[in-house]
N, C-alpha and C positions, 0 to 999 in steps of 0.2 A: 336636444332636451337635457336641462342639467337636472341632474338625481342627486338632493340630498338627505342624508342621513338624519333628522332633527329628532326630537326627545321620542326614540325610540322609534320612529314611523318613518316609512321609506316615500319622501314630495317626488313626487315629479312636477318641473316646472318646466310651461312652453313659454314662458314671457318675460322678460325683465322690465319694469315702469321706472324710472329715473325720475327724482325730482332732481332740478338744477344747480341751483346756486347751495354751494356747502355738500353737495354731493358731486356733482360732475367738475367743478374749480372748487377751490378754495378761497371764498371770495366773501366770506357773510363781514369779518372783521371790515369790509372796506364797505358794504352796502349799510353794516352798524353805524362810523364815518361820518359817511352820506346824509342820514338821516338825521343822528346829531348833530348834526350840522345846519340844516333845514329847519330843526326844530326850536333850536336853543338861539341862532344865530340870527336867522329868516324871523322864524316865526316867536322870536323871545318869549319861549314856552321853555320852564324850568322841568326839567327832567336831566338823571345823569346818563351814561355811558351803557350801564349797565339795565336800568329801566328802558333804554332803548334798544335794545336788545330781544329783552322781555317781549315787548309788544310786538316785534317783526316776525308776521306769521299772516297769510292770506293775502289779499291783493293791496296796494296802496294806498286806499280809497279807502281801504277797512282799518288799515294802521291808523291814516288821520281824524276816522272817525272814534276810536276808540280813545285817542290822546285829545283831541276836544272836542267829541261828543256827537252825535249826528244832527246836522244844521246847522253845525258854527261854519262850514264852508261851503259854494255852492258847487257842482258838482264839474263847472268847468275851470275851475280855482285848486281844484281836488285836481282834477289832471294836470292842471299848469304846475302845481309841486310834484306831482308826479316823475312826470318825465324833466324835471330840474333836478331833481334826486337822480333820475337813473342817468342823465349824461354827466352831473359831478363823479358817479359811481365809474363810469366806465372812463371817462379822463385817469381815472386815482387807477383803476384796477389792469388798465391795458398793456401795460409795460410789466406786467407780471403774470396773462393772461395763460394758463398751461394749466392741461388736465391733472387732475390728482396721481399718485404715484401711482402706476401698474393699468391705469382705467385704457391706456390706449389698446395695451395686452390684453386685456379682461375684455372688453368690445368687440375686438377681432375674433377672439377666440368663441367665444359666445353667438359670432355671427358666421363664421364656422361649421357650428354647430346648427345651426338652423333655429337658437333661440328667435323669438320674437321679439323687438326693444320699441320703445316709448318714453315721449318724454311727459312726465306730469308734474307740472308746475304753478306756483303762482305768479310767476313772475310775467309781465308783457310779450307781446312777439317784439319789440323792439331788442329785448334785453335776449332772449330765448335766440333771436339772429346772428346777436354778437358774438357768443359762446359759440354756436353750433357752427358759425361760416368763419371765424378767425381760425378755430380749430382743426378744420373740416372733416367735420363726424357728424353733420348730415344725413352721410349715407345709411349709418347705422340707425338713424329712427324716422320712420314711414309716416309715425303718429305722431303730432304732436298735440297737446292740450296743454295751453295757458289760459291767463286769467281771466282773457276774455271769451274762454268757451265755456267755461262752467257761470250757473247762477251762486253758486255757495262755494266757498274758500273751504281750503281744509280748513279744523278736523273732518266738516262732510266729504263724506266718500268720493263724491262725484267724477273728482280729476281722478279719479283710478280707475271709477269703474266704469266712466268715458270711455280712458284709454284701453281697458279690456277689453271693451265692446269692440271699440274701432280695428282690436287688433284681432276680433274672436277667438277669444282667448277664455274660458270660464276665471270668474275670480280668482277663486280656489288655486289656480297652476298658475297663478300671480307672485312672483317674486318684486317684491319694494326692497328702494335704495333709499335711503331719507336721513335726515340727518338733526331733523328737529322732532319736539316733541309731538309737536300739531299735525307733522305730516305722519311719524308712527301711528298717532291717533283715526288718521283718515286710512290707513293701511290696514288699521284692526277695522274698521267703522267698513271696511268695502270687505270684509272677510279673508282677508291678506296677511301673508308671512312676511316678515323684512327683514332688512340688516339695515344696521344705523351705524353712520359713519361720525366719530367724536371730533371733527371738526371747528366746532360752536358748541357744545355741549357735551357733558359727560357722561357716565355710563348712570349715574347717580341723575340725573335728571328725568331718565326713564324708566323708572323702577314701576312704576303702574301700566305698562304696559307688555303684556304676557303675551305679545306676536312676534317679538323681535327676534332671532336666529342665533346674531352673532353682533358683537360688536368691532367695526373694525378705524384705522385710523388712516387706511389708505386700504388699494384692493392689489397689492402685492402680497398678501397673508390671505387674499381669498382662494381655495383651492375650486375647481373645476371637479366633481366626481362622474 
């Protein structure tokens, strides 16, 4: 059980919920890449670098419906860009594929510990295979929830309080890893504490969000109490 100290109140936590991509690799710069790529090149749809960016949050299907709209594509058109994005992603990202600094450390120790771990994400079990079996840190998570177990994307709670469930774990003793603002969002939305890793985004991005613990930029500065 990790015991921490936050604004004045002693958490005890049985669970840690991972989201993937920008939390467990350091990989959004190359799934950003991908998609402008897809967009601008593929689908000669004017958007920059940085609006691309913006909109990567929830499942794929949700990305291309938000950039042109629902019904401009049908929804097996929608998965053929799909997974054309995630094997451009994993070609560009695989020759660089390695956990963020200290996570191999902070996993072990944690499992250890007799924490609980999970993984909640939006991402595919295609892409959720890569990571977990290139790596192999499998062992570390029992649960898994991707995008195609939840009906709603973060910011809805779903993927968290899935994975609470499946790990019977009450929310409350939920500790989130996340690294975006959508998924902090679905952390407070399921009644959850987090830490947010500045990966893709800075501390300054998440300033409306009053769940977040700590800010870190890798989990070699995270302490165990």
């Amino acid at each position: 059980m990790f015991i921490l100290a936050a604004k004045n109140n002693i958490i005890m936590y049985e669970a840690y919920l991972f989201d993937l991509n920008g939390t467990i690799i350091d990989d959004m710069q190359f799934h950003a890449r991908a998609w402008h790529e897809i967009l601008t090149k593929d689908l000669k749809f004017e958007i920059t670098f940085d609006e691309t960016i913006l909109q990567m949050y929830g499942k794929n299907s949700e990305l291309l419906e938000r950039v042109f709209g629902k019904g401009y594509f049908t929804q097996q058109r929608m998965d053929e860009l799909s997974m054309e994005k995630e094997l451009r992603y994993q070609a560009a990202f695989k020759p660089h594929l390695k956990l963020i600094d200290g996570l191999g450390q902070f996993l072990d120790k944690a499992h250890q510990k007799g924490i609980k771990m999970a993984i909640g994400s939006a991402a595919i079990p295609f892409n959720i295979d890569f990571v977990l079996d290139n790596l192999n840190i499998r062992k570390y998570f029992p649960v898994i929830v991707s995008a195609e177990d939840v009906i709603l994307s973060k910011p809805h709670p779903e993927t968290f309080t899935k994975g609470a469930e499946l790990l019977n774990v009450e929310y409350a003793k939920c500790l989130v890893f996340e690294d975006a603002p959508k998924g902090i969002e679905a952390a407070q939305n399921a009644g959850m504490q987090s830490i947010a890793l500045t990966t893709l985004h800075q501390p300054e991005d998440f300033v409306q969000y009053p769940n977040i613990l700590k800010f870190i930029t890798d989990y070699q500065a995270l302490d165990l109490l």
